[in-house]
N, C-alpha and C positions, 0 to 999 in steps of 0.2 A: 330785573325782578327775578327773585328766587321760589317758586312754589313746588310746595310739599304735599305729594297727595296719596291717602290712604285709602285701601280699599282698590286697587288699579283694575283689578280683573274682574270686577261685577260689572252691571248691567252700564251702573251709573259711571263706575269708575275706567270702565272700559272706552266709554264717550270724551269722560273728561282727557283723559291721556292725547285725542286728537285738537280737543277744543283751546283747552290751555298751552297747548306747548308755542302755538305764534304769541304768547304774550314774554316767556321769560324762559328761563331754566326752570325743568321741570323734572324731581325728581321721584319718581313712583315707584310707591310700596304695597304687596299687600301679605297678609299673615305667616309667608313662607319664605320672606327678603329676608337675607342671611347678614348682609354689611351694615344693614342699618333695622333695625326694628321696627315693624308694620302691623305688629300682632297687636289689638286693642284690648285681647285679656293679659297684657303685660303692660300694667300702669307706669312700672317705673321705667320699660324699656323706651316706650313711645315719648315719654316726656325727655329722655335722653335723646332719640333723635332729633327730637324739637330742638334742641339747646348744642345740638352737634351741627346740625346744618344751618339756622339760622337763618328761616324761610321769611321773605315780606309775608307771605301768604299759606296757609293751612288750608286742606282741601280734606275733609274727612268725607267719604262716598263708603267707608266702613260702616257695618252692623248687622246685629242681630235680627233677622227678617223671617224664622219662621213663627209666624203668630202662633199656630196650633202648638207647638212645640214648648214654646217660651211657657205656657200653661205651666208646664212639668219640671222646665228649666228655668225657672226665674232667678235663682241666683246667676246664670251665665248670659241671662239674655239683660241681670242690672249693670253687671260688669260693663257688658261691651257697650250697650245703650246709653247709659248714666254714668256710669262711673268715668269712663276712657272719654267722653267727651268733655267729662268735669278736668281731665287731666289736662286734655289736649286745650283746654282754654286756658287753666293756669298757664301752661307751660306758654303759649302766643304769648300772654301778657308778658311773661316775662323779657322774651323775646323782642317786645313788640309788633308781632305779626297780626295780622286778621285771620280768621278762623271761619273757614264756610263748612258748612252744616247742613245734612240734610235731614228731614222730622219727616212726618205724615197726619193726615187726616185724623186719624186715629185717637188722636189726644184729646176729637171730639166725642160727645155721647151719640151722635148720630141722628140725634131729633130732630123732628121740623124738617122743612123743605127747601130754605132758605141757605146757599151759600155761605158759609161760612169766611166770617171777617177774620181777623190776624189780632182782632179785641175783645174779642165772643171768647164767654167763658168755656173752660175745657172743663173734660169728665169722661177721661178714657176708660173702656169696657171692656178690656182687659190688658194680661201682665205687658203685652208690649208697649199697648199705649202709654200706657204708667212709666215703663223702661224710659219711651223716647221722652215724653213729656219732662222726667226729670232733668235727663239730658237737656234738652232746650233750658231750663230752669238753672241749671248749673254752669252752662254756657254763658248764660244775660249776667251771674252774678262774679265769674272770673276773669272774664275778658269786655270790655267796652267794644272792642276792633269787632264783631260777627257780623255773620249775615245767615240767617236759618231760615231753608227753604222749605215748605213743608209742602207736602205733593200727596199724589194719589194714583193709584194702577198705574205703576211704570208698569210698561214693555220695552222689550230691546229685539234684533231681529238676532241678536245674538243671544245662546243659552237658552231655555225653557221660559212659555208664556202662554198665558190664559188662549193668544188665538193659534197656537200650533196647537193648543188640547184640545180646541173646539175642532179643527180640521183633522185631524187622527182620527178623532170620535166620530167626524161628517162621512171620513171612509166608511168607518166600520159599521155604523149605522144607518138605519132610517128617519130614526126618531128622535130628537135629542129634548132632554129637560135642562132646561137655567132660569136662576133665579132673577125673579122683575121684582126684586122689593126694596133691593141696592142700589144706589144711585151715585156717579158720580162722569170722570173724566178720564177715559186712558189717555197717560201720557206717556212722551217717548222717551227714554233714556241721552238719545240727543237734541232735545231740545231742554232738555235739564242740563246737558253743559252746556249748550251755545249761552243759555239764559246766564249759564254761573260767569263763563268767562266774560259777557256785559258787563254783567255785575260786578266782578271784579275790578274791570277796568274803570269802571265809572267811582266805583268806594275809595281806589286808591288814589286816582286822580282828584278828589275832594270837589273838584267844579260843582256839583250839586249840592255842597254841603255834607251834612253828617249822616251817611245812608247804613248805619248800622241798624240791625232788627231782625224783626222775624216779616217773613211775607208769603205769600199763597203764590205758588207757581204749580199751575198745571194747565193744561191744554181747555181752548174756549169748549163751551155747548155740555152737553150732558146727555147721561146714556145710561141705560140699567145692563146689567151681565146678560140678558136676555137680548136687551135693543143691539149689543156689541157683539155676539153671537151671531144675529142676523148679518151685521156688516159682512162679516169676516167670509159667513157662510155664498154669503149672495154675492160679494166680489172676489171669491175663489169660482164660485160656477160660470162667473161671468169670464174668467180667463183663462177658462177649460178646464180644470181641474174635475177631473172624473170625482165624483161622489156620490153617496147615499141617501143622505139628507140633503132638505134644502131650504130654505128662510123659513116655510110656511109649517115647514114640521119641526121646528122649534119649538119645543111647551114652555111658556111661563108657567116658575111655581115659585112659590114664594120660600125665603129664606130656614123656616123649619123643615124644609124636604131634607135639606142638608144638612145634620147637627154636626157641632163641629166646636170642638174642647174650646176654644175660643170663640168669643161674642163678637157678632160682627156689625158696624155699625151700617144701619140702613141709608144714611145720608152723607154722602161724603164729597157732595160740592164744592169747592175751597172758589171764594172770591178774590181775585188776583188784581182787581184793579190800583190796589196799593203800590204792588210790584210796577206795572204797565207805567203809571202817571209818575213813580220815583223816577225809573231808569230810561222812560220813554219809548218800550220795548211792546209788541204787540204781539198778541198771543194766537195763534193758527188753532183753528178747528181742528177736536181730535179725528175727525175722518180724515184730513190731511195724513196726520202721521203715523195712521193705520191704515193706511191706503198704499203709503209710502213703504213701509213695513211688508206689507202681505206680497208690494209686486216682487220685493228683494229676496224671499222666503220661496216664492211657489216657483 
């Protein structure tokens, strides 16, 4: 097996590089690979690699990820979202490779309190969602072969994350405010490939059938930016980490403390059972893998 994966040195793509490589030849690109093109605001370079190498398998772990940003930058954040993932599936078909994909929460309006299915209408809240949402859209209409994972708060212990900001700030403060009016599941950047390279294994082997689609992959249980704050806070103290703050001086406030050029959706639960019962895979508590995370970190 041959797979092609963009995006190598993020969170995600930095996982997959360990995850896929016992399945095949793997060769990984991202915006600055010089012999073959990795950049997703180069439409026609990207679809040249595709039809130069000649992969079973597409791994796109590339995109456009500053929400706030993307407000300002919408043409750059359609390109790499929408556009390069419309390419990157023409070009699989052509090919005939499979194309994995990754989406997010986002493409929901955020209402209600109910996990969201992988049937539940979307209405994303702002220019990203829209980005990724057409991407997914342009994906289902050029390639049959995908599989689009849509997720939520990755972390990685690698590069910048919500809980090394919380422990900076637990130094330098007493007192900390996060917001309790967001809801969803930190997940971890490795267990978004252990899940991909499954999934892979299981789509191309066909034994279960036709497992092309869209699915919810993110870590069990659920948490507000306030509850995941506490975690982070309370099992740094617990494993001696000198600090300032501590779980109980944590203020919930709700999502207007913080405006932010970007809308953020308040519910961002994704239902994964679709995922679990297709590929027969079982999904860990995100304290697991922020647990996992923080001992690696401190």
């Amino acid at each position: 097996m041959k797979i092609l994966l963009f995006g190598k040195n993020g969170q995600v793509g930095w996982e997959l590089q360990r995850s896929l490589a016992p399945l095949g030849e793997l060769i990984a690109l991202d915006r600055h690979s010089t012999d073959l093109c990795g950049d997703l605001a180069n439409l026609t370079g990207i679809s040249a690699t595709v039809r130069q190498v000649r992969p079973d398998v597409i791994v796109n772990a590339a995109a456009y990820t500053a929400v706030d940003k993307a407000e300002s930058d919408a043409a750059m954040a359609h390109l790499v979202n929408a556009e390069a993932p419309g390419a990157l599936a023409e070009a699989a078909s052509v090919v005939g490779a499979w194309l994995v994909h990754y989406s997010t929460d986002y493409v929901f309006d955020g209402s209600g309190s109910q996990p969201w299915r992988e049937s539940d209408p979307t209405g994303p809240l702002n220019v990203y969602g829209r980005t990724k949402l057409e991407g997914e859209q342009r994906i289902a209409a050029q390639c049959a072969q995908h599989l689009i994972l849509r997720t939520s708060w990755v972390y990685a212990a690698r590069g910048g994350n919500f809980a090394k900001t919380m422990l900076r700030l637990a130094r330098e403060r007493e007192r900390l405010s996060v917001i309790n009016d967001q809801f969803g599941a930190p997940t971890g950047a490795d267990l978004l490939a252990d899940l991909t390279a499954h999934m892979v294994r299981s789509a191309l082997s066909g034994a279960a059938g036709d497992l092309a689609g869209i699915y919810h992959a993110a870590a069990a249980g659920e948490t507000s930016w306030h509850g995941y704050a506490r975690f982070v806070i309370d099992f740094a103290s617990k494993s001696g980490l000198g600090l300032k703050a501590s779980p109980a001086t944590v203020d919930p406030v709700p999502t207007t403390a913080f405006p932010t050029p970007a809308t953020r959706p308040h519910n961002s639960r994704l239902n994964t059972a679709k995922l679990q019962a297709s590929f027969g895979l079982q999904l860990p508590a995100w304290q697991q893998g922020v647990a996992r995370m923080l001992a690696e970190i401190i």
